[in-house]
TIVOVO-259807 format. One record per residue (C-alpha): residue number from 1; residue in one letter; x, z, y. Coordinates in pm, whole numbers. Layout:
N
(node NUM, A, (X, Z, Y))
...
//
This chain:
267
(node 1, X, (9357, 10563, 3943))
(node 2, X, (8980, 10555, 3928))
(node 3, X, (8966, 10862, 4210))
(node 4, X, (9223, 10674, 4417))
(node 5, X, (9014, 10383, 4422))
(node 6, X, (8690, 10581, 4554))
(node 7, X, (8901, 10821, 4826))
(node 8, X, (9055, 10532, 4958))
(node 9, X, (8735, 10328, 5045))
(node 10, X, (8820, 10036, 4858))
(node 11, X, (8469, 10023, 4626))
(node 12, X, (8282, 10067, 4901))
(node 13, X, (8407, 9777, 5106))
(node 14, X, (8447, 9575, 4835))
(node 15, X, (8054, 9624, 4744))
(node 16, X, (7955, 9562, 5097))
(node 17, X, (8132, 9224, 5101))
(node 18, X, (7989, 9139, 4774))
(node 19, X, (7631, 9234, 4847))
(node 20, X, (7680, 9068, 5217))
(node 21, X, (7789, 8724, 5013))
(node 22, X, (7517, 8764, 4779))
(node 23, X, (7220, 8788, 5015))
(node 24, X, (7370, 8523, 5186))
(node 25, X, (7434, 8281, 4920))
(node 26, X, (7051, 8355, 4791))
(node 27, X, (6937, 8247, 5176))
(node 28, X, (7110, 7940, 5154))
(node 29, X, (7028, 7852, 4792))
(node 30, X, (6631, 7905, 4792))
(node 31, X, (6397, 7693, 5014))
(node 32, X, (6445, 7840, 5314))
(node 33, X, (6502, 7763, 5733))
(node 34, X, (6796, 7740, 5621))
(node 35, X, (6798, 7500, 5304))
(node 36, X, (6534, 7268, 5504))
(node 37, X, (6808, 7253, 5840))
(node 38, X, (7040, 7160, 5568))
(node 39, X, (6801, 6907, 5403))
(node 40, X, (6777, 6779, 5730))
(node 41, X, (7125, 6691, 5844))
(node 42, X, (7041, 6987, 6075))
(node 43, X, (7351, 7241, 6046))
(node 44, X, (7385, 7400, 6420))
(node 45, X, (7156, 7695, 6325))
(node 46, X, (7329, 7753, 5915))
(node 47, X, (7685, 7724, 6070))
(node 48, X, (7555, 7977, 6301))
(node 49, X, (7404, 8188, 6058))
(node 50, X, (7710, 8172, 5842))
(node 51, X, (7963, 8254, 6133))
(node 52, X, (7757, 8524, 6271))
(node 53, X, (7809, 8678, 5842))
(node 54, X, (8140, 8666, 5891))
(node 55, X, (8141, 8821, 6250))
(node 56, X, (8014, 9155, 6103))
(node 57, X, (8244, 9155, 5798))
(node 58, X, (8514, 9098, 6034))
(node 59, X, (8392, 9385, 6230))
(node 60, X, (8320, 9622, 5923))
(node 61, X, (8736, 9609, 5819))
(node 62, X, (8808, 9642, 6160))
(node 63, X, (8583, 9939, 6231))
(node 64, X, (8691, 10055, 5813))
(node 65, X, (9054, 10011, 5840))
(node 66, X, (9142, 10104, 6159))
(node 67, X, (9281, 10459, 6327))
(node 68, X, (8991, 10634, 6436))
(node 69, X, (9176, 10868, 6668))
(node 70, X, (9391, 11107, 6405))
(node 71, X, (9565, 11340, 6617))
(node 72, X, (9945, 11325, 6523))
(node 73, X, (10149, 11588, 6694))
(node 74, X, (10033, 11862, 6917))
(node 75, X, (10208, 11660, 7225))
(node 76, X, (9896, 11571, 7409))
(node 77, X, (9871, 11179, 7465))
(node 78, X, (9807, 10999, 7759))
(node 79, X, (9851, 11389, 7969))
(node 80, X, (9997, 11491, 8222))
(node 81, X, (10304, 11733, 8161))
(node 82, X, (10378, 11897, 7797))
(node 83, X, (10188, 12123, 7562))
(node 84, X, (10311, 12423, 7722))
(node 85, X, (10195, 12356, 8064))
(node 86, X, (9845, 12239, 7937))
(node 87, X, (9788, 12581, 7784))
(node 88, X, (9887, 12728, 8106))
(node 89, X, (9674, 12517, 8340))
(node 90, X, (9358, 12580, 8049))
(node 91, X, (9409, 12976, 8027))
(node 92, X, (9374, 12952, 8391))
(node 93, X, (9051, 12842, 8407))
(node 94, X, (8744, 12849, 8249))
(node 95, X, (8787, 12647, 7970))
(node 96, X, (8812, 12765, 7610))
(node 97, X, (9169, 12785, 7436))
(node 98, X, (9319, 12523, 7252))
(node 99, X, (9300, 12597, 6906))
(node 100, X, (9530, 12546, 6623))
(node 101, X, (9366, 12367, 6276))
(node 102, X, (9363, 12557, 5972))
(node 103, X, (9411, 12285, 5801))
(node 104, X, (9679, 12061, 5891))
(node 105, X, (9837, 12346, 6165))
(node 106, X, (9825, 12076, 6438))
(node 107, X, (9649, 12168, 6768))
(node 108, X, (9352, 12074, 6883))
(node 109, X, (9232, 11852, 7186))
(node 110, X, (8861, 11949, 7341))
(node 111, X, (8597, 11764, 7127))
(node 112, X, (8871, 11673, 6786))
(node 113, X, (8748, 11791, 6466))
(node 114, X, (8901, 11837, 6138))
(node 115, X, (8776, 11562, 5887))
(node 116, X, (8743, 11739, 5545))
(node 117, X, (8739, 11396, 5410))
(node 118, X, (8967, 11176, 5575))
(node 119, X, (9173, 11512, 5547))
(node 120, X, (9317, 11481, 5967))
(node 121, X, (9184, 11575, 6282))
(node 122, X, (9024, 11344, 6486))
(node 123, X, (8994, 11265, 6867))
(node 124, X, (8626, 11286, 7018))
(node 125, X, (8498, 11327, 6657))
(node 126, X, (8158, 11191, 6612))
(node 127, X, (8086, 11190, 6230))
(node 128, X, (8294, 11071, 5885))
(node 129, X, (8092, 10724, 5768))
(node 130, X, (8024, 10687, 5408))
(node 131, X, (7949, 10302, 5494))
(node 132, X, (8261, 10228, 5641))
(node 133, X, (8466, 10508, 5447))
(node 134, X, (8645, 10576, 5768))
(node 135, X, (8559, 10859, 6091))
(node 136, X, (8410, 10728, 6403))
(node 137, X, (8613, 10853, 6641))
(node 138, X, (8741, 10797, 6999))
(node 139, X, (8953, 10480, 6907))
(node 140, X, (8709, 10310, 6648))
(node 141, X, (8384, 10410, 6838))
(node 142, X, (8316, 10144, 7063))
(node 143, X, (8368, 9888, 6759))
(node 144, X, (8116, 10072, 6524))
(node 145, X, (7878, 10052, 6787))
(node 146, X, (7972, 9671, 6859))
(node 147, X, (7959, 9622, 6424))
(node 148, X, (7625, 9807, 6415))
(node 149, X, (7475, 9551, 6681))
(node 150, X, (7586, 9224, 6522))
(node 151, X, (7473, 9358, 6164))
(node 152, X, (7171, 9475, 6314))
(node 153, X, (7137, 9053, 6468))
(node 154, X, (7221, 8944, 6100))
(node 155, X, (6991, 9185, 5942))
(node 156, X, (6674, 9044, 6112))
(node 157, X, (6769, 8732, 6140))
(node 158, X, (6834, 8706, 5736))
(node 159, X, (6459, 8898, 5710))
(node 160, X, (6310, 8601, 5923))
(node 161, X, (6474, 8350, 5678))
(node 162, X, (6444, 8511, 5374))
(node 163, X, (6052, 8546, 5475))
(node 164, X, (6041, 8182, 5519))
(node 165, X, (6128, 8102, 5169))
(node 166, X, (5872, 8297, 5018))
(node 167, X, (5637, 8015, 4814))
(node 168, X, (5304, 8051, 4652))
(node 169, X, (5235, 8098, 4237))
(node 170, X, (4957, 7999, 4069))
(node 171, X, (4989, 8362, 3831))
(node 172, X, (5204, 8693, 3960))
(node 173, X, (5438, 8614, 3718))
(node 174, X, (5518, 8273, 3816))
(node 175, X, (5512, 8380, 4151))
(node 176, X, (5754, 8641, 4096))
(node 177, X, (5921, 8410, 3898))
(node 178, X, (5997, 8173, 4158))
(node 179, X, (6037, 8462, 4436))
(node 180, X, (6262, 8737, 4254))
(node 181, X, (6546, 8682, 4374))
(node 182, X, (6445, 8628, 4668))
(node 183, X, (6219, 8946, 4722))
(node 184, X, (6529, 9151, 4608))
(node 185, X, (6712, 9023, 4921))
(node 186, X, (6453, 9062, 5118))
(node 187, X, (6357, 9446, 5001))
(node 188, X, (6761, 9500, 5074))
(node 189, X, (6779, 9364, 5420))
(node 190, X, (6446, 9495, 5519))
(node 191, X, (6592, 9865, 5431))
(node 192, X, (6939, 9819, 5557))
(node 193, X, (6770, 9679, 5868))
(node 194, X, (6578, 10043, 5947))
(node 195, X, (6869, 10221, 5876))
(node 196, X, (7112, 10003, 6139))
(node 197, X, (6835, 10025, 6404))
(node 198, X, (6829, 10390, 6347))
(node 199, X, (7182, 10449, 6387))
(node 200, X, (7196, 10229, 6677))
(node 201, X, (6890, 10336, 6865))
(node 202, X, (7102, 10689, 6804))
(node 203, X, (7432, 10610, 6893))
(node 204, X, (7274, 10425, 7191))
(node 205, X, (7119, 10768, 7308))
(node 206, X, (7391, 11017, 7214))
(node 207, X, (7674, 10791, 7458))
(node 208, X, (7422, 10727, 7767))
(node 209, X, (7442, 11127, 7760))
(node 210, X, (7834, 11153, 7634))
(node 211, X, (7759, 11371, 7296))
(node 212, X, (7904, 11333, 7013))
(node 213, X, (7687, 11345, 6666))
(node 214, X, (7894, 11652, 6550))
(node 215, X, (7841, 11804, 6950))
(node 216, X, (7451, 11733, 6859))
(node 217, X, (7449, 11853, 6496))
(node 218, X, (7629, 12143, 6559))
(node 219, X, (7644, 12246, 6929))
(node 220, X, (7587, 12678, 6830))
(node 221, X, (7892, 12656, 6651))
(node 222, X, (8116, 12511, 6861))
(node 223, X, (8336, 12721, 7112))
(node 224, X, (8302, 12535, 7423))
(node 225, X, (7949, 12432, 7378))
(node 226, X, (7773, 12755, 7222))
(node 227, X, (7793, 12931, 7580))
(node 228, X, (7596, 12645, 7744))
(node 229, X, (7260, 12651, 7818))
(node 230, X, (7018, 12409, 7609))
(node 231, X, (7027, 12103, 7794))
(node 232, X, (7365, 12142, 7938))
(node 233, X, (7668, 11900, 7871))
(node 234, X, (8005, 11961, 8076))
(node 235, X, (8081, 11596, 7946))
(node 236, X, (7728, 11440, 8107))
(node 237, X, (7882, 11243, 8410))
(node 238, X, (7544, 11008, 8425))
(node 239, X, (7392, 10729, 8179))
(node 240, X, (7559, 10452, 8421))
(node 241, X, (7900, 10601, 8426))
(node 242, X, (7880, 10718, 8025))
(node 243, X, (7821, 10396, 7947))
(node 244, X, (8074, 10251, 8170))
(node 245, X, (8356, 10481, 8065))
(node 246, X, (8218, 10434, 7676))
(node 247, X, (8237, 10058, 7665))
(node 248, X, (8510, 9907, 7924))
(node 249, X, (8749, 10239, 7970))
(node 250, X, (9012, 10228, 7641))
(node 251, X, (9219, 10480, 7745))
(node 252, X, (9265, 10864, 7588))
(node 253, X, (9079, 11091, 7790))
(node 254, X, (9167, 11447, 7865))
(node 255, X, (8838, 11610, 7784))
(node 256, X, (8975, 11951, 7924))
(node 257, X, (9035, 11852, 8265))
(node 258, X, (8674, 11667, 8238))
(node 259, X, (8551, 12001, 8141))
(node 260, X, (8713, 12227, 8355))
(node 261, X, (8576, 12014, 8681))
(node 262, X, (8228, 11995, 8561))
(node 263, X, (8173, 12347, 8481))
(node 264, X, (8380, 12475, 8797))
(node 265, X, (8174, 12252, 9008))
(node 266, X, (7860, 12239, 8856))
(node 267, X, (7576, 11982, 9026))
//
């Protein structure tokens, strides 16, 4: 029961909704912004606070819980015409063939991966997520990017508050006294706070130029990238128009057709 538990995410969530409460009950509960607004009679800016919590814990189970992109069947989705004729239009041109997994024996669209964890294949693979116990994938992409953004708004908004409520001590050990709890939080949210603008700043970088983190981890060992040169991606249509299709097209794409025009016609 105890290994069920851990493969199927539910410790993890569970500890970053606790930890997210926590830090947020300790803001509220010490003298800071946000105890004085509430001192005050002034609640715009803690309702705020509070509902922009919530807004990334929403987004976490949404991002956790929902299908990153597993591929099914080996009818491709959202195509034009069956399996069959895909194969024939790819061993026509250029492109590399379709491959079968060797794990779960279902075939492969361009840019899917095999998830050793997650134990499926998965559309426009980018990586498997220990924080959200779930793969970022074509489906679920656009919403970990959205989640990382708002966490990475509460993040430094909760280090401006929890900085605020730092008070003097006469001795180090009355003023750690007084502060403990409150340094804790802020020693948490100050490292979670690096790591989300990391992954963001990444994230941010790797879909202007329409690569995946596995493409960009791992670009010699995969068959229709390791015959590229270096700075070559048949995926690369332009930051604007990555961007664009990235954030407002939510459709499946058919990555072979995108890479059979850009390497026939090369600019």
């Amino acid at each position: 029961m105890v290994r069920s538990l851990f493969r199927s995410g539910f410790l993890v969530r569970v500890s970053h909704t606790v930890l997210t409460w926590i830090v947020t009950l300790i803001l509220f509960l010490h003298n800071t912004d946000l105890r004085r607004c509430e001192e005050r009679g002034e609640l715009l800016l803690p309702a705020l606070f509070f509902l922009l919590v919530l807004l990334s814990v929403l987004l976490y189970f949404t991002v956790s819980l929902m299908d990153p992109g597993f591929v099914l069947t080996d009818t491709v989705k959202g195509g034009q015409g069956s399996n069959e004729e895909m194969e024939s239009m790819i061993a026509q041109s250029s492109t590399p063939r379709l491959r079968r997994c060797g794990y779960c024996l279902l075939q492969q669209p361009m840019r899917a991966k095999h998830c050793q964890t997650c134990k499926r294949c998965v559309r426009r693979f980018d990586h498997h997520c220990p924080w959200i116990e779930n793969c970022v994938g074509e489906r679920n992409h656009r919403w970990f990017f959205a989640y990382l953004l708002v966490q990475l708004l509460v993040l430094l908004w909760a280090l401006h508050i929890a900085l605020s409520g730092i008070s003097p001590g006469a001795t180090w050990e009355l003023w750690l006294r007084a502060n403990g709890f409150l340094l804790g939080a802020l020693t948490m949210v100050g490292v979670f706070s690096w790591v989300t603008l990391l992954l963001l700043g990444c994230h941010l970088y790797l879909v202007s130029i329409n690569c995946t983190t596995w493409e960009f981890m791992s670009r010699h060992r995969i068959s229709y990238l390791k015959n590229c040169e270096d700075e070559e991606n048949p995926f690369d249509r332009g930051v604007f128009c990555n961007l664009w299709d990235f954030f407002c097209i939510c459709r499946t794409v058919m990555w072979e057709q995108v890479y059979k025009k850009n390497t026939s016609n090369p600019v």
